[in-house]
C-alpha positions as a Markdown table, in Angstrom:
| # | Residue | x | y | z |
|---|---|---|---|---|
| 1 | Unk | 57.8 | 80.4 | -53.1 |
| 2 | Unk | 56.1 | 78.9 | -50.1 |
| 3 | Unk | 57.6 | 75.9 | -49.3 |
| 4 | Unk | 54.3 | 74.1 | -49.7 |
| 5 | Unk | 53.8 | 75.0 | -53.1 |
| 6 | Unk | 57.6 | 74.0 | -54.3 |
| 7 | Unk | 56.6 | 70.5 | -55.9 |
| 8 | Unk | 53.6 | 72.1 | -57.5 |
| 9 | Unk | 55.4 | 74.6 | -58.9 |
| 10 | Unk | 58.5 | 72.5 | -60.1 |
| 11 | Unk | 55.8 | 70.0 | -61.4 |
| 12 | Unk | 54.0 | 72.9 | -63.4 |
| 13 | Unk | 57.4 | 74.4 | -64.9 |
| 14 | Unk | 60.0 | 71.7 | -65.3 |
| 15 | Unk | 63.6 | 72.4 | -66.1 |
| 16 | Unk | 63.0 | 75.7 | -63.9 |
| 17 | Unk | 64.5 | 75.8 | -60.5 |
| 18 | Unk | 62.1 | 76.6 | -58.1 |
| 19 | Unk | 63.8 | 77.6 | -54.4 |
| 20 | Unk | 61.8 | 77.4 | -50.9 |
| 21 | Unk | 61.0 | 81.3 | -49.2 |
| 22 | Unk | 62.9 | 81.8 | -46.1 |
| 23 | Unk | 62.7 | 84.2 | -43.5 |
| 24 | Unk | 64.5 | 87.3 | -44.2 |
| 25 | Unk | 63.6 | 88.7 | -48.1 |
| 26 | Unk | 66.2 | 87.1 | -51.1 |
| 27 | Unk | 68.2 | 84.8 | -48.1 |
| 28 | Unk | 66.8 | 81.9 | -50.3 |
| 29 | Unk | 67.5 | 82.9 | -53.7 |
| 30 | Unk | 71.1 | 84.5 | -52.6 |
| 31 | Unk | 72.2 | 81.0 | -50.3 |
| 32 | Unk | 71.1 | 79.2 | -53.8 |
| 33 | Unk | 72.9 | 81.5 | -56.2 |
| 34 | Unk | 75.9 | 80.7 | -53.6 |
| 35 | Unk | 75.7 | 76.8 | -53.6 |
| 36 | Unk | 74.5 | 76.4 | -56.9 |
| 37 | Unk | 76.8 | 73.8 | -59.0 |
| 38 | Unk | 79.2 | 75.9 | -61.7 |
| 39 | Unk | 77.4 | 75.2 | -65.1 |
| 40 | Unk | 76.8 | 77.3 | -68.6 |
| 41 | Unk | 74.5 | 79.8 | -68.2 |
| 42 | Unk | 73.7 | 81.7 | -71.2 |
| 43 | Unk | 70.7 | 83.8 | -69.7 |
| 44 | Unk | 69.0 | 84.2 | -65.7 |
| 45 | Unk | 65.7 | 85.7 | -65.2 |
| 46 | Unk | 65.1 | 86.8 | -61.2 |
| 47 | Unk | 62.3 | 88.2 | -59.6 |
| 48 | Unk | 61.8 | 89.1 | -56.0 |
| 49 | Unk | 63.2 | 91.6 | -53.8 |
| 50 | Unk | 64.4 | 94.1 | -54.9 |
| 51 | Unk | 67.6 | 95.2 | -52.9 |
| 52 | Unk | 68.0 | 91.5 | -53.3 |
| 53 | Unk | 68.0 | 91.0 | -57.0 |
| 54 | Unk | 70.4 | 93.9 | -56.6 |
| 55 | Unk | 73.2 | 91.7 | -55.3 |
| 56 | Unk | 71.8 | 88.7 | -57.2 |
| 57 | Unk | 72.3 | 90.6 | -60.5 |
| 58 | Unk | 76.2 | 91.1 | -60.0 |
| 59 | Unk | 76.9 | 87.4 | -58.5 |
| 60 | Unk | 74.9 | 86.1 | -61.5 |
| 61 | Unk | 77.1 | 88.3 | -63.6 |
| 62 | Unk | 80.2 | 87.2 | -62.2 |
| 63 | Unk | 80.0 | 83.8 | -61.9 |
| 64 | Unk | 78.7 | 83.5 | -65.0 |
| 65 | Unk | 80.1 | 85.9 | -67.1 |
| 66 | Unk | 77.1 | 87.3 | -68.5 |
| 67 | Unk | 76.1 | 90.5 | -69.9 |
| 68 | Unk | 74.1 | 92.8 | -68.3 |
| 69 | Unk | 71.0 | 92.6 | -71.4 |
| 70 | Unk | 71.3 | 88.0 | -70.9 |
| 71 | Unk | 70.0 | 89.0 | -67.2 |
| 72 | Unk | 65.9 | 90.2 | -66.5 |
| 73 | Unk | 65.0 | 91.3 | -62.8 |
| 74 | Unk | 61.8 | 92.5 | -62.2 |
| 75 | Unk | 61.9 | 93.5 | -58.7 |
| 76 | Unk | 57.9 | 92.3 | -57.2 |
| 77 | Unk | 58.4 | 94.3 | -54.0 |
| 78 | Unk | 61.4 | 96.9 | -51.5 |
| 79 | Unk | 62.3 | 97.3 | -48.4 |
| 80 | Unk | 60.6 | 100.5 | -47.5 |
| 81 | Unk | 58.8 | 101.5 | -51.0 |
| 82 | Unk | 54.8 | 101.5 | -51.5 |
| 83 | Unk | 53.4 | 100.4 | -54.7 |
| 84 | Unk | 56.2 | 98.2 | -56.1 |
């Protein structure tokens, strides 16, 4: 998300967290995933890039024990792939 657009966006979907872009595709949502405090999770839903929700998938899984069907990526674009 554009960093402009963050309060908007956290306003508009509360209780969702809602992470700044950064330069480099999935840096943001990966440095996040990283720092984020240890809690339940019982279900994740991440969308971006795609080699990126790759790596996010199995640290989500991981940390949080979950199964592979409490976890929904849809990938919005790829490093080097037309049409995704």
């Amino acid at each position: 998300m554009p960093a402009q657009d963050v309060p908007l966006v956290r306003d508009l979907l509360p209780g969702v967290q809602v992470v700044a872009q950064s330069p480099q595709p999935g840096e943001a949502l990966l440095s996040w995933l990283a720092d984020a405090p240890p809690q339940q999770v019982t279900q994740a839903y991440l969308s971006g890039h795609g080699q990126t929700i790759q790596h996010a998938r199995n640290l989500v899984r991981t940390r949080y024990d979950l199964h592979r069907s409490a976890i929904y990526t849809p990938p919005y674009c790829a490093t080097g792939k037309v049409g995704l």
